[in-house]
N, C-alpha and C positions, 0 to 999 in steps of 0.2 A: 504494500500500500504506500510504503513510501519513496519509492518509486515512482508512481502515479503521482505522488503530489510534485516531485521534482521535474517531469512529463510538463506536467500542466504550467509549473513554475516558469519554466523555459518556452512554453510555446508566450504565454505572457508576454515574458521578455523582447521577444523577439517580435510578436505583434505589438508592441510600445514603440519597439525599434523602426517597427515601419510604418508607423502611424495610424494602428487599426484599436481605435480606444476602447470602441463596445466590445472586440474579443479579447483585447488583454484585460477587461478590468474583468470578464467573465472569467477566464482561465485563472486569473489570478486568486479570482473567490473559490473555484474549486480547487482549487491550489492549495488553499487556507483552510478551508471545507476538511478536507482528505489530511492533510496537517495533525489538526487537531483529532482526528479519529485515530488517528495513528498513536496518537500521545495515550488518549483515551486508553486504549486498546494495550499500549506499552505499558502502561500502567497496573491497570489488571491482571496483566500477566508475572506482574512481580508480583506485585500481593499474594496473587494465588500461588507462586515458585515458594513465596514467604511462610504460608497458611500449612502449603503440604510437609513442609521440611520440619515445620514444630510439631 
């Protein structure tokens, strides 16, 4: 997934780059979107690595 956000990141960048504003600031949100799920998701999975081990 974080992957996907770094995809998205760069297509962003590069539509800013050529001046296409409606798909970089879209890419950019799911850019951000996909980010945060990832965090989400990283998170949880420690807790639970943390939960199993005690």
């Amino acid at each position: 997934m974080l992957s996907w956000a770094m995809m998205f990141l760069i297509v962003a960048l590069v539509a800013a780059l050529f001046g296409f504003g409606g798909i970089a600031g879209g890419a950019a949100s799911i850019a951000k979107l996909l980010f945060f799920i990832f965090l989400v998701l990283f998170a949880v999975s420690i807790v639970m690595r943390l939960v199993r081990r005690v």
